[in-house]
N, C-alpha and C positions, 0 to 999 in steps of 0.2 A: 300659786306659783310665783306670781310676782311679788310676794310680800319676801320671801327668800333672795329671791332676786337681788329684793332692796337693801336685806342686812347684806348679802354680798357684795353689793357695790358700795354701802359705809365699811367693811371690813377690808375688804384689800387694797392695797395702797394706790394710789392716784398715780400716773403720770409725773414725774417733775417738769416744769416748763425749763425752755431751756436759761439758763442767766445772758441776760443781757449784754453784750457787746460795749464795755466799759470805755472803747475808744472810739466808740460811735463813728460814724460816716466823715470821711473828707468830703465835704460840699462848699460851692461858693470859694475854694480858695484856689487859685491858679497858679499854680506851682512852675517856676521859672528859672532858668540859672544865670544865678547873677556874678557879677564881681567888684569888688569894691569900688568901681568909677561909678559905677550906674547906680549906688546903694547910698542910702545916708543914715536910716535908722536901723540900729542892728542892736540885739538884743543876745546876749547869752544865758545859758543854763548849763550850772556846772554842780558838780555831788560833792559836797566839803568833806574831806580827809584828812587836811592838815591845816596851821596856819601859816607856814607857806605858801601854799598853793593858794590859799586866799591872798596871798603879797603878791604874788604871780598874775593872775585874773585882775586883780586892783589895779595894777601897772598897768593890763592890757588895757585896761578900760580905761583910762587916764591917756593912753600913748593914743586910743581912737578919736577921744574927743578933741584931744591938742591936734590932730590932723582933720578935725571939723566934721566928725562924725557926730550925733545921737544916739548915746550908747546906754543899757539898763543891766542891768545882772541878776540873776537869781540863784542862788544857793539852797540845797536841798542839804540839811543835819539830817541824818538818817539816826537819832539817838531820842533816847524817850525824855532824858534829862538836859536839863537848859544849859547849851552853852555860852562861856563869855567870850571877850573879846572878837567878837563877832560884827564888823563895821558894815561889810555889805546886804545890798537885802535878801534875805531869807526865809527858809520855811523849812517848819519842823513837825514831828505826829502831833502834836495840838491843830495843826491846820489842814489836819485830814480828816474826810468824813472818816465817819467812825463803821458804817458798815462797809464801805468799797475800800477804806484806807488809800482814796483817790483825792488829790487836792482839791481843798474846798475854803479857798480862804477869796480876801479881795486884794489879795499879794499876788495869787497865782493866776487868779480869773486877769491880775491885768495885763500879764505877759500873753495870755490867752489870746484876747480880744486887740492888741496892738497889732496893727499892722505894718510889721519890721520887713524890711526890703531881705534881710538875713537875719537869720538864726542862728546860733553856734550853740553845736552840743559839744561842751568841753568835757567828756565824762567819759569814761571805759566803763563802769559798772554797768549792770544790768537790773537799771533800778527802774520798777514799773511808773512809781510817781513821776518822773523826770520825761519818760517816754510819753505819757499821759499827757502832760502840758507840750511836747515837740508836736505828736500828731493832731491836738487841737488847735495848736497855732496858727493864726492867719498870717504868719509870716509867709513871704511868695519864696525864698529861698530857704532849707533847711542845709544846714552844714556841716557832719559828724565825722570821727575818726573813722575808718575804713575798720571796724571791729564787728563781728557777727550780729549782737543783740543788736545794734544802731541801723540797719540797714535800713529796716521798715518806719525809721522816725527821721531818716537823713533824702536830703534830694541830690545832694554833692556827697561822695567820700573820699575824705581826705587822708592817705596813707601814713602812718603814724610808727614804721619801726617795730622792730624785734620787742625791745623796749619803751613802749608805750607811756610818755609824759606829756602834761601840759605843757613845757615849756616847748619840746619838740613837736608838737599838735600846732601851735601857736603860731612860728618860723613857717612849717606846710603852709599853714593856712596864708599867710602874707606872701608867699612868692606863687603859690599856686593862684589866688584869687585875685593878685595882681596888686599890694596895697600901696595906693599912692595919698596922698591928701587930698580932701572933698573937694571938687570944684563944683561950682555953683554953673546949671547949665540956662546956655543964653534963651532967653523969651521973646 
């Protein structure tokens, strides 16, 4: 009887385990809400669509630094083919593993591993790569448009209109979060 047994447990199919939790655990990060006085490294992540919107994002990140911030940007191409005119830093499916299709570069890992006072997810889409690097971030502050898919990668949300743009995401975010120039605090 047990030899029977045995072709029936090579013949019928096994269990699948379950797949693993792709956005692993928040641990060790202490999530806080901040606002531009008390912040100085801030980091954004935004889904390229156009090259305006890249002219848009470039300016913000020029207008943060001239007010004496530390600012970095990251840009997700969501296209299989190489685009040009592309000045900020970015990442495309070349820098994705190839089984999770989760970033996997030393572009992504460093927005990861920075520890930005804030984050801005400048993005509406519901792009898993982009949410992937928000929930990993050891940024202490996340900061996303008040839009469904963003909930679970934002710690602030910020209301963005009928009509959902960067440039009006942008305005919220500076009167809401209060943006004045860095000052340097006393020791």
């Amino acid at each position: 009887m047990s030899f029977l047994k045995n072709i029936q447990n090579l013949i019928s199919p096994k269990p699948v385990e379950n797949m693993p939790n792709i956005f692993g655990q928040e641990s060790e990060v202490i999530r806080e809400f901040k606002n531009f006085s008390n912040s100085y490294r801030i980091g954004i992540l935004c889904y390229f669509t156009d090259y305006e919107m890249q002219e848009e994002i470039s300016n913000y990140k020029k207008r943060l630094e001239q007010l004496g911030y530390e600012c970095d940007v990251l840009l997700f191409i969501d296209k299989k083919e190489r685009e040009n005119n592309i000045y900020l830093q970015y990442f495309d499916w070349n820098d994705l593993d190839k089984k999770t299709t989760m970033p996997h570069s030393p572009k992504t890992d460093r927005i990861v591993v920075k520890k930005y006072d804030m984050l801005f997810n400048l993005y509406f889409q519901d792009s898993a790569q982009l949410k992937y690097i928000a929930q990993l971030s050891m940024a202490r502050c996340r900061v996303g448009p008040f839009v469904e898919p963003l909930k679970s990668v934002s710690d602030i949300l910020i209301p963005c209109g009928d009509t959902p743009d960067i440039a009006t995401l942008i305005i919220n975010i500076n009167s809401i979060l209060n943006l004045k120039p860095y000052a340097r605090k006393q020791i």
